[in-house]
C-alpha positions, 0 to 999 in steps of 0.5 A: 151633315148629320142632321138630328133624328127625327124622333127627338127634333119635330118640325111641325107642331098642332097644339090643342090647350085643354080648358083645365089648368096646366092640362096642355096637349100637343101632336106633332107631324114629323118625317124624313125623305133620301134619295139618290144615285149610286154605283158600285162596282161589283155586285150579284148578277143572275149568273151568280158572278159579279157586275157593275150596278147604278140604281136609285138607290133610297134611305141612305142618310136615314131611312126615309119615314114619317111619323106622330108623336104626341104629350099630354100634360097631366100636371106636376111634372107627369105627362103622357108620350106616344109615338107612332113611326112608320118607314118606306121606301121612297123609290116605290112607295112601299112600307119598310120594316116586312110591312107593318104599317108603323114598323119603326116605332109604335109606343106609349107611356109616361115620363116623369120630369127629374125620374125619367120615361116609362114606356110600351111597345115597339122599341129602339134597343140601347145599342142602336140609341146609345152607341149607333146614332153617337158614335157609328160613322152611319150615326155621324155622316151623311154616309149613314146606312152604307157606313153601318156594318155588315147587316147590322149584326152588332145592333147599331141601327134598326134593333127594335123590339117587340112587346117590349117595356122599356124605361129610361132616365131623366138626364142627371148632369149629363148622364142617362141610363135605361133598359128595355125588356121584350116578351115572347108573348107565347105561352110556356116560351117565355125565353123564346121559342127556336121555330126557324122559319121566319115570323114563326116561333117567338123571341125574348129580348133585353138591352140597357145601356149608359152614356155620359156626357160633360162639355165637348167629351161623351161616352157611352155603353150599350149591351143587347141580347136576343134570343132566336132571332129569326123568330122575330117579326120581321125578323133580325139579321144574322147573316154577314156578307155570303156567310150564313150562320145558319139556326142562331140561337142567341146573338148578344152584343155590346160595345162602347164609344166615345166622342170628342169636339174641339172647334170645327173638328169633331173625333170618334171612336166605336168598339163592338162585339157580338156573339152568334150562338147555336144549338149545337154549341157551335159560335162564332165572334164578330168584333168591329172597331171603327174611328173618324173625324168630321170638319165643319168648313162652314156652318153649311159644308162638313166632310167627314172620313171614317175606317171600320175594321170587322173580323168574324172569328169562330165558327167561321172566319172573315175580315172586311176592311172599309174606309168611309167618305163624305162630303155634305152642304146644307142649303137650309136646316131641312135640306142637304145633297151630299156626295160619298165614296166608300170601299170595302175589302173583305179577306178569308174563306170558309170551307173553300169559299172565300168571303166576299164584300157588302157594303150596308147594312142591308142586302137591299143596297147592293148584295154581296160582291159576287163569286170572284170578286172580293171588294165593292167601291161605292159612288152616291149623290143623294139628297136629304130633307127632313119635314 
């Protein structure tokens, strides 16, 4: 079972009350732990071929993290909200996010009740907030991040952004809207600078989205825009399976979803398209669509099934065909184990080279499927609390 992101549900709270009327505090400990065994099938050995791989294998259902989040009540419906988030590996112990200290999340601001937040810092664009975590089977699933396309390439997952101001709406009868800008910060770049080695030169960023949602139906839409996104820090992913893109100059995406519930069974749809931009003019198209179901046989065991069909036109070409399952039981609100089975195919060539498979949203997992093979199949027992 999915359980509810961290950065919205805390678990355990330390108020401080201030003497003043109305002046009320609070700072609250949060966190998340995956980890788990996994195998798949074919995967890059160092002779550059294909092998079969079992690893521990950890932030599958979520990335695993820990984190602060605080308010400060100022009186008349105006409070100040922080958030300090950090990502690591459970495995060794190492911080994620190229090893910034709170890599996930690291703002401040202040929200208004009826208006809305307004906010600085390290932040989620709209399409990892509005459609990845709604819509995407690796939002829905205990499939998660294995579930997430390709290198995350179209924003669903992991799109932060640096330097960025960003404001969001109050909830008005179920609908919400926001947008968020990042700065380049370097001076006369202000759309951002094309140096390519990564964490050199900068990046100019922006993304707004709107969803809506009334009884058991909700939508949403979501664009982002990133300008030289290697330059970012860390920088953002432009690879797809063994295609390399090469100097991106832009990467802009946006993409809409929906979701249905009808008792114990729940229905999704995702649409998304992102466009790689260089230079030199030369572009290609990555569009992905995906769908699935979910059924809550009791209050503590879900299965769910999803199919994500991605095609890369353009400069390049490639298709890949995934089909997602997941079966999760809940020994309490905190703890979970669940079992997935997920397979990939991919289809194509470029240049001669034919496209291979990758399961994930990161080459961290399992890689490319290797020279020769065209498919991966994945098996996973993982475990999952939240603190």
């Amino acid at each position: 079972m999915k359980h509810s992101d961290p950065r919205i549900v805390t678990i355990v709270t330390a108020s401080l009350f201030a003497t003043a009327a109305h002046a009320q505090s609070s700072v609250t400990l949060y966190g998340m732990i995956d980890n788990g065994i996994s195998y798949v099938n074919n995967a890059v050995n160092a002779k550059g071929g294909h092998s079969s791989l079992i690893k521990e294998d950890e932030g599958v259902d979520g990335g695993s993290r820990w984190g602060i989040t605080g308010v400060e009540d100022l009186g008349g419906g105006l409070k100040t909200v922080f958030v300090l988030e950090n990502g690591f590996q459970a495995n060794n112990g190492t911080f994620s996010q190229g090893g910034a200290e709170f890599g996930r999340q690291a703002y401040v601001g202040l929200e208004k009740d009826g208006i809305g937040a307004l906010t600085f810092g390290r932040q989620y664009s709209f399409s990892d907030e509005y459609l990845g975590h709604s819509y995407a089977t690796g939002g829905l699933t205990s499939a998660g991040n294995y579930a997430f396309h390709i290198d995350t390439i179209d924003q669903l997952t992991e799109s932060r952004i640096n330097n960025s101001v960003k404001f969001e709406s109050a909830d008005f009868s179920g609908l919400k809207f926001g947008g968020v800008f990042g700065f380049s910060n370097e001076a006369g770049a202000f759309g951002g600078d094309p140096t390519t080695a990564p964490g050199g030169g900068s990046t100019r960023d922006y993304s707004f989205g709107i969803k809506y949602r009334n009884g058991s139906f909700s939508a949403g839409f979501a664009y982002t825009d990133i300008s030289f996104p290697l330059s970012a820090t860390p920088a953002f992913k432009i690879t797809i399976a063994n295609i390399n893109p090469g100097v991106v100059s832009d990467l802009r995406t946006y993409g809409v979803g929906a979701r249905y519930n009808l008792g114990s069974f729940t229905a999704y749809g995702l649409w998304t398209n992102t466009r790689l931009a260089s230079a030199n003019g030369m572009a290609s198209t990555f569009n992905a669509f995906e769908g699935g179901g979910l059924y809550h046989f009791t209050p503590a065991l879900t299965a769910a099934l999803g199919y994500t069909r991605s095609q890369l036109r353009g400069s390049q070409d490639g298709t890949w065909n995934q089909i997602n399952s997941s079966l999760d039981y809940s020994f309490s609100k905190r703890t979970d184990v669940y079992l997935l089975a997920i397979y990939q195919k991919a289809s194509g060539s470029n240049d001669g080279v034919p496209v291979q498979a990758q399961i994930g949203k990161t080459t961290t997992y399992f890689g490319p499927s290797g020279t020769g093979a065209s498919n991966q199949l994945v098996f996973r027992l993982g475990v999952h609390h939240t603190f």
